[in-house]
N, C-alpha and C positions, 0 to 999 in steps of 0.2 A: 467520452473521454475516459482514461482510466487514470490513476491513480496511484502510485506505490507510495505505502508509507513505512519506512522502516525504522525500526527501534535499535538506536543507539546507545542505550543504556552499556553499564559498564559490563554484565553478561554476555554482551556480545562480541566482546574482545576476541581476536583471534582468527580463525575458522568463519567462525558465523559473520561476522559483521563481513568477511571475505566474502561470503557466498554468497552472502545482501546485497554486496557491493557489484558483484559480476551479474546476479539477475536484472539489477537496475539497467545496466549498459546493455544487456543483452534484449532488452525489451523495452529499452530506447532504439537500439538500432531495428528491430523487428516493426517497429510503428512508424519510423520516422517518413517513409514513404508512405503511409498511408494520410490519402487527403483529409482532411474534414474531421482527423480524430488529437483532439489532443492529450497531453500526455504530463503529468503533473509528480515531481519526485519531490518527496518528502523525508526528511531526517527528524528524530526527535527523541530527544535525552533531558531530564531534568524542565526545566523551565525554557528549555530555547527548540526554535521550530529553525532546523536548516532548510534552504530553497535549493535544491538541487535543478530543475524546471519546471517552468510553468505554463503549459503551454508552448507554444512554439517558439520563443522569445527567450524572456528570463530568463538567466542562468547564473545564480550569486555566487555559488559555489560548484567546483569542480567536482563527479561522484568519485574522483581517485583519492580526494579530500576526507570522503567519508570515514567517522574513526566511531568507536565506542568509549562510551563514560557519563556518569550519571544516572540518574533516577527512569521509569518508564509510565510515565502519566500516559498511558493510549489512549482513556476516552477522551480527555483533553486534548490531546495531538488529533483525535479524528475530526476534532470540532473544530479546532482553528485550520486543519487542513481543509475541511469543508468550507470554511469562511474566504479562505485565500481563494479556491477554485473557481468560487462563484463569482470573482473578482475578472476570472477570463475567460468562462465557459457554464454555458447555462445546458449543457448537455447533459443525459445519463449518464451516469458516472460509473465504472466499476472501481472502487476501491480493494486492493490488495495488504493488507496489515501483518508485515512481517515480522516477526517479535520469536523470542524464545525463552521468553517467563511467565510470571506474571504481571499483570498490570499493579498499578501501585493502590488501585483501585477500582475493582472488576464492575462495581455500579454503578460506574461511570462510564464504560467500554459497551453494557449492556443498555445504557439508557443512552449515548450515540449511536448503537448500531440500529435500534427502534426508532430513532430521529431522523435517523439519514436515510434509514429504507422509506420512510414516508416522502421521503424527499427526491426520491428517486436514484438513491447514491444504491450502491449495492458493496454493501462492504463483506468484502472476507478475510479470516484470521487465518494465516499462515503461520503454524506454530512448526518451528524446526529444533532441530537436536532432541529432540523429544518432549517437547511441549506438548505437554496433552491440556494446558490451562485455555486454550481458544476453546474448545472444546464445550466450555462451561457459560462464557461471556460471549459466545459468537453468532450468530443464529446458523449463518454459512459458515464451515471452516474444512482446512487440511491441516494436515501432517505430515510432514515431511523429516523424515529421523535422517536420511542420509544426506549430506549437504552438496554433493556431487550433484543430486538430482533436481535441488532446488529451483535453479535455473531452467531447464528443460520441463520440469512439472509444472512450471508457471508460464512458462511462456502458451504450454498445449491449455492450462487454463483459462489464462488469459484469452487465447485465441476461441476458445469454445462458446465463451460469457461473449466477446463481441459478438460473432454470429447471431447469436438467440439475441444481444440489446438490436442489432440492424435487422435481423427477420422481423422481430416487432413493431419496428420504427416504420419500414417500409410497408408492412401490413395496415400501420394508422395512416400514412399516404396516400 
């Protein structure tokens, strides 16, 4: 399964929560034919976790809905995102963490990203506009300074990390 979780905080007004917003749709529709994989989007700002999908099902909210404002708790948002997943998919996970700050506290970001790898989640921080703060809290991360290329650098991402979790998968088969 993978995972996008993007930070809604009120930094991402504008541009960026723009470019969150077209990578999400563009890497719904890139997955949406594929069998067996699901696909989990996540918003999170302050104290509230948006459900963009869950899987194949769910859908609370619409991703043209998606806006910026509030705080950016990530390692919290990666735990309760982890918590809901496991609610429809006990697959490996690749998590995607798009953000362009910093967290509101980075030892919490650092002690989920150690949680979830043991757990088989694979999280990465995707820091854009120039975030070099994943860099620090991440164990995996990018950079992406141009917001144009957002989209297209994740989706080749994305597409690279499935390969190697299904080479794996099919090697313990």
């Amino acid at each position: 399964s993978v995972c996008i979780l993007i930070d809604e905080s009120g930094s991402m007004n504008g541009n960026r929560i723009d470019a969150a917003r077209e990578t999400a749709i563009l890497i719904r529709e890139a997955v949406k034919s594929i069998e067996n994989l699901d696909l989990f989007i996540y918003g999170f700002e302050g104290n509230n976790m948006h459900v963009y999908q869950e899987g194949r099902k769910s859908v609370r909210y619409a991703l043209g809905s998606l806006d910026a404002g509030g705080g950016t708790p990530t390692g919290e948002a990666m735990n309760v995102a982890y918590q809901k997943m496991m609610k429809h998919s006990y697959a490996a996970t690749l998590m995607l963490v798009i953000t362009d700050g910093s967290p509101d506290h980075s030892h919490t970001v650092i002690e989920a990203d150690a949680k979830l790898r043991k757990k088989g989640i694979i999280p990465i921080g995707v820091g854009i506009a120039g975030c070099t703060a994943v860099k620090r809290i991440f164990k995996e991360h990018i950079i992406i300074n141009d917001l144009a290329e957002l989209a297209p650098q994740l989706g080749k991402i994305t597409k690279k990390r499935l390969m190697k979790m299904l080479e794996r998968h099919d090697s313990l088969g």
